[in-house]
C-alpha positions as CSV (number, residue, x, y, z in Angstrom):
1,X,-13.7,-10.4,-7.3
2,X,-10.3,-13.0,-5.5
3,X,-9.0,-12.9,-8.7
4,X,-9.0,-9.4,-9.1
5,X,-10.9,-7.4,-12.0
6,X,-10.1,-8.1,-15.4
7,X,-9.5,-4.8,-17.6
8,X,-12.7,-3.9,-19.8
9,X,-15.1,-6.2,-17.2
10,X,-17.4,-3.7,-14.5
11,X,-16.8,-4.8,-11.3
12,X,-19.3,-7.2,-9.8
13,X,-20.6,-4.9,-7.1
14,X,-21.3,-2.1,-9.3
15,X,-25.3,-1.5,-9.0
16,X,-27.0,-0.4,-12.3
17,X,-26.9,3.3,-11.2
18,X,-23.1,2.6,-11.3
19,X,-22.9,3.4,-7.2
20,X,-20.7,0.6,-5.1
21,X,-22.6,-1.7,-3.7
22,X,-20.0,-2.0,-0.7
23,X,-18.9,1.7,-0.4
24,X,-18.8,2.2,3.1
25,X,-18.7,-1.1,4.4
26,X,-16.2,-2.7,6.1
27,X,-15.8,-5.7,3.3
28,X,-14.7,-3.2,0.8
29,X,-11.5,-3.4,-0.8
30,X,-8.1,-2.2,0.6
31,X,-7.8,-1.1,-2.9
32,X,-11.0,1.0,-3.6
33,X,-10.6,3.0,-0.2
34,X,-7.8,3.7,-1.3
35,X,-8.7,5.3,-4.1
36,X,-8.7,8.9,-4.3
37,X,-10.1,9.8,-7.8
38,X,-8.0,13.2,-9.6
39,X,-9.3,15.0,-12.4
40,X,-7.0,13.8,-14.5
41,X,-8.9,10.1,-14.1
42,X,-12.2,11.4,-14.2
43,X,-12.0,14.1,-16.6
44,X,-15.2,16.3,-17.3
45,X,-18.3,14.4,-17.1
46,X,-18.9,10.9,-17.5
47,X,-17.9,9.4,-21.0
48,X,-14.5,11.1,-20.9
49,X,-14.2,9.0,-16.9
50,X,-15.0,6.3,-18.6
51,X,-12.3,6.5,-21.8
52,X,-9.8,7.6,-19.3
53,X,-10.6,4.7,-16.8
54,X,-10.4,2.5,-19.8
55,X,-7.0,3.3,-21.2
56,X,-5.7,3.4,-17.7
57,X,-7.5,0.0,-17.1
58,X,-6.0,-1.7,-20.0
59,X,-2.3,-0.2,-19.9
60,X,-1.9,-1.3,-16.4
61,X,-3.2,-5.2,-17.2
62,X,-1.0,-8.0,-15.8
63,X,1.1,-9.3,-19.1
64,X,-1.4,-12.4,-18.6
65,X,-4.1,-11.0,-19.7
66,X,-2.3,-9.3,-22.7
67,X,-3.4,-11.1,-26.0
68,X,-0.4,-11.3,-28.6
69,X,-0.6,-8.9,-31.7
70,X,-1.4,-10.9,-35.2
């Protein structure tokens, strides 16, 4: 993704079995080898990775993507 990955979107090389389709490869992002998962990301099991990837997703957005309160 050049633009980088919009919060709440799944990255475009994430296969349906939710694996990287680039892990290991050389074309992978600086960014994703450089990151070292904790369990305080991940959590438990899978839906709590995913709520805690979530709120970290979205309170770490550029102010660009940030939609004004009504």
């Amino acid at each position: 993704m050049p633009h980088g990955k919009p919060a709440g979107i799944p990255c475009v090389q994430l296969l349906s079995d939710f694996r990287c389709a680039l892990f290991g490869k050389p074309e992978r992002p600086a960014f994703c080898v450089g990151l070292r998962p904790t369990e305080s990301m991940c959590g438990a099991n899978r839906d709590d990775a995913l709520a805690r990837l979530t709120h970290l997703e979205w309170a770490t957005r550029p102010r660009s993507e940030m939609t004004p309160d009504p």
